[in-house]
C-alpha positions in Angstrom: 40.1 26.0 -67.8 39.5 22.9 -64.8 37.8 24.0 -62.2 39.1 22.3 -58.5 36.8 21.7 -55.9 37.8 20.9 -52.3 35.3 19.6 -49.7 37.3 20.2 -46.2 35.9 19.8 -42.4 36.7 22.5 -40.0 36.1 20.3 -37.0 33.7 20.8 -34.2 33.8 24.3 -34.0 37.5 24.9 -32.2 39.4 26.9 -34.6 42.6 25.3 -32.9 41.0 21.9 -34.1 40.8 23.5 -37.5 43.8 21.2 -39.7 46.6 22.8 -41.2 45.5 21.2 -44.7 41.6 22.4 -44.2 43.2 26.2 -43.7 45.4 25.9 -46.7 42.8 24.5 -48.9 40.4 27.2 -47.4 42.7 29.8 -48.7 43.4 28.9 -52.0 39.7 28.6 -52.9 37.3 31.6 -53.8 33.9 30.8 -53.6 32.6 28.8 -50.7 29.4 26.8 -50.1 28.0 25.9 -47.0 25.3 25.8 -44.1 25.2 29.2 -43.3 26.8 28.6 -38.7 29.6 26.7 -40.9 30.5 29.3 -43.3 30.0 31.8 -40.1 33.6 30.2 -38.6 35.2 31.0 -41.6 37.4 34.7 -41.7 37.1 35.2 -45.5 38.9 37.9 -47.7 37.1 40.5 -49.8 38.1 38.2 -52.9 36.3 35.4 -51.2 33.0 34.5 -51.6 30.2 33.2 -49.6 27.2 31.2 -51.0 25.0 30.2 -47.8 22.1 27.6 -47.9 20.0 25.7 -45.5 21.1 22.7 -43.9 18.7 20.4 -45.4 19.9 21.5 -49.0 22.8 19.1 -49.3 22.3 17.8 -52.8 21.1 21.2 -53.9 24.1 23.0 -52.8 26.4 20.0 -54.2 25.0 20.1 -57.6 25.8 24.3 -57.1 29.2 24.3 -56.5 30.0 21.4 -59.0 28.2 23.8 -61.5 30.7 26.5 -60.0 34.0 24.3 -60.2 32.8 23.0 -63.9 32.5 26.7 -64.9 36.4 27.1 -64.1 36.2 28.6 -60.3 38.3 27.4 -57.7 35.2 26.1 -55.1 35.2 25.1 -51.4 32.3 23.5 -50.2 32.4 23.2 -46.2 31.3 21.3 -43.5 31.8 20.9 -40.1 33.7 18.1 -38.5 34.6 15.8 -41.2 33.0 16.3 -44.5 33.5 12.2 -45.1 31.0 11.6 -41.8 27.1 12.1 -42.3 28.2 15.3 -43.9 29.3 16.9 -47.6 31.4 14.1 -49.3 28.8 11.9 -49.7 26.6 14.6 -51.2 29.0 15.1 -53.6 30.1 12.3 -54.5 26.0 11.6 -55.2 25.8 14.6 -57.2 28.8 13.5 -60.1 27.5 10.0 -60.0 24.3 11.1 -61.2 25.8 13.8 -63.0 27.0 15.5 -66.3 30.5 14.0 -67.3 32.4 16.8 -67.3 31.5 16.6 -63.0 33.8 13.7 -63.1 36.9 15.8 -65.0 37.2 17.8 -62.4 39.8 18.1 -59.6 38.3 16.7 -56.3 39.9 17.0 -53.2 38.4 15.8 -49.8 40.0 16.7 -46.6 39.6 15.3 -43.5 38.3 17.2 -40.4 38.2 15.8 -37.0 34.5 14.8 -36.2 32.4 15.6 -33.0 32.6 11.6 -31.8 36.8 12.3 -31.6 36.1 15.6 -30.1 33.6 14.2 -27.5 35.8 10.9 -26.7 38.4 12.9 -26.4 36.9 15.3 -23.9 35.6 12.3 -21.8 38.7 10.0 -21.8 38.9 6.9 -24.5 35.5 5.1 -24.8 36.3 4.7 -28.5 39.7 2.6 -27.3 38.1 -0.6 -28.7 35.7 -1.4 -31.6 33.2 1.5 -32.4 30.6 2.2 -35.0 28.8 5.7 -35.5 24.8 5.8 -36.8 23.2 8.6 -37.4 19.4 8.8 -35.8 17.7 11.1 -38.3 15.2 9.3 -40.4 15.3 11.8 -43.3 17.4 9.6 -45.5 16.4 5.8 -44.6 13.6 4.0 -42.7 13.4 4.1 -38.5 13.3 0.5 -38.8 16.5 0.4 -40.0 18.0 2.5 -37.8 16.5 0.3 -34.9 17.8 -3.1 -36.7 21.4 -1.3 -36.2 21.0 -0.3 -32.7 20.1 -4.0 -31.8 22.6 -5.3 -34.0 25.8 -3.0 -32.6 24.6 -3.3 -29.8 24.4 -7.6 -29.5 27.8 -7.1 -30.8 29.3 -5.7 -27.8 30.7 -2.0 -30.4 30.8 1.3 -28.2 28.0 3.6 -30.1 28.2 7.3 -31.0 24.9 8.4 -32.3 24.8 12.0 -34.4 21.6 13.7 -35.1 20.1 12.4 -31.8 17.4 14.7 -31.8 15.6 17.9 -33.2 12.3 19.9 -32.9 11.2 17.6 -36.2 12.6 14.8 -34.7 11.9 14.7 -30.8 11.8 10.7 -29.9 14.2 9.1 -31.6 16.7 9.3 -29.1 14.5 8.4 -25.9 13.4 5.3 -28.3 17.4 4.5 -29.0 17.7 4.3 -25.5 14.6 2.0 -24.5 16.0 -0.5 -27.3 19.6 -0.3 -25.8 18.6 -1.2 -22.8 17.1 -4.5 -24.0 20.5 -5.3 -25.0 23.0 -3.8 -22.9 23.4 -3.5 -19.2 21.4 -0.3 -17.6 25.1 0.3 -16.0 26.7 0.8 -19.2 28.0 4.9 -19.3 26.8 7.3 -21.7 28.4 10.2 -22.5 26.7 13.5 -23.9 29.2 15.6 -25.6 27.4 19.3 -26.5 29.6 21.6 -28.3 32.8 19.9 -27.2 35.8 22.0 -27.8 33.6 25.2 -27.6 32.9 28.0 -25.4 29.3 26.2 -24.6 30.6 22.8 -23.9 28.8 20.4 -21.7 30.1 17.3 -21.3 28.2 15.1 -18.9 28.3 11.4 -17.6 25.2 9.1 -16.8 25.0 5.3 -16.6 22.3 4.0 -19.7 19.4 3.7 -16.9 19.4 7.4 -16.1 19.9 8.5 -19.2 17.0 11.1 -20.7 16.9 12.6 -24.2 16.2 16.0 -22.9 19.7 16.1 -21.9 20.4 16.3 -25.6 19.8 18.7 -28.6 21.4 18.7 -32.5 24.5 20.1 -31.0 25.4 16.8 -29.6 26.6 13.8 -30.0 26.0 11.1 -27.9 28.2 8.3 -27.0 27.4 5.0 -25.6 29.6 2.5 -24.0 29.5 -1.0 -24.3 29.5 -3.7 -21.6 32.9 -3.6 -21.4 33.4 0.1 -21.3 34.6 1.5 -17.5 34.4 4.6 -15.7 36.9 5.9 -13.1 35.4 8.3 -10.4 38.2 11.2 -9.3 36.9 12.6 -6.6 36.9 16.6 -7.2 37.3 15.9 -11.4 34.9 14.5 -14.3 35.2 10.6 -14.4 37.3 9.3 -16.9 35.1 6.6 -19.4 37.2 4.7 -20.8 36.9 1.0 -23.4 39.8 -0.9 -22.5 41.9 -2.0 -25.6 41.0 -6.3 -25.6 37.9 -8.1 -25.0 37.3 -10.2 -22.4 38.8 -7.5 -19.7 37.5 -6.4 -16.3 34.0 -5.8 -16.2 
């Protein structure tokens, strides 16, 4: 028998922002691997089981539930936001390359989630209405010097920036350093957005221009997004601000 495995995204933590296809997929399956606060959103059945594992076990818990789907089960490996972005795809995808062949017989299905930079923009207005990029911050997976060569880079090129994994306990300068080599590049008026638990009952969504910005105002629950020169904010007096990239180049600054 061929086993099926199905990597889905169950979005930023909204059930509402849960896809139709991620729930369907979800129920079909019967055994489910996952960081344990994912698996947590999940209402499972009594024929359903959970297999919980730390977050920093990616490759482990791939290599688990392509073992799982190889020995015939029906798996569901889960993620939050998008499984395709910094998350559980590319795990997998790492684990058949390097493989047993019988990884690559198997049925794989990846289903998109919305990701926390869509659920932050969207909260905030439309920074992302132009050209964007994402980069992750952690350093567990390539060099800091990298990661810096980026920032410059994206940032010289005028893209609007959403950074994930800004900052941890194991990880608490990255983010303040991010922002001393943005504003070498950008202007210190350009708006940043922090977007905590957006679509949540904890949600804080907050506005500050790149001078003011401060890393404390961030934890690994956010993602942060910053604008680029081009990117505007609209005060309403009363309301949040709307930020906002216009959609050509070359517009008002």
């Amino acid at each position: 028998m061929t086993g099926r495995l199905t990597v889905v995204g169950t979005g930023p933590g909204n059930p509402d922002q849960t896809t139709p296809e991620a729930l369907a997929a979800i129920a079909a399956a019967r055994q489910f691997f996952g960081y344990g606060p994912y698996l947590d959103r999940l209402d499972l059945r009594s024929d359903q089981q959970r297999i919980a594992s730390d977050n920093r076990e990616e490759l482990s818990r791939a290599k688990a539930a392509l073992k799982a789907a190889a020995a015939g089960n029906n798996v569901c490996v889960v993620s939050g936001g998008d499984p395709g972005v910094f998350a559980m795809a590319a795990a997998i995808c790492e684990a058949i390359e390097e493989g047993p062949p019988a990884w690559r017989n198997l049925d794989l299905d990846i289903v998109p989630g919305v990701t926390a930079m869509l659920a932050v923009a969207a909260k905030a207005g439309a920074p992302l209405g132009h050209d964007f990029c994402a980069i992750s911050l952690s350093d567990n997976l390539k060099p800091w010097t990298v990661i810096e060569q980026r920032l410059r880079a994206v940032a010289g090129a005028g893209l609007v920036i959403a950074l994930y994994n800004p900052i941890s306990k194991a990880r608490p300068w990255q983010l303040g350093t991010a922002f001393a080599i943005l504003r070498e590049v950008l202007p210190w008026t350009t708006p940043v957005i922090f977007g905590r638990a957006a679509g949540r009952s904890d949600e804080i969504i907050t506005v500050a221009s790149l001078a003011e910005a401060k890393a404390e105002q961030a934890d690994m629950a956010t993602c942060v997004i910053i604008g680029s020169p081009e990117t505007r904010v609209i005060e309403r007096p009363g309301r949040a601000p709307i930020v906002y990239s216009p959609r050509s180049t070359g517009g008002p600054q």
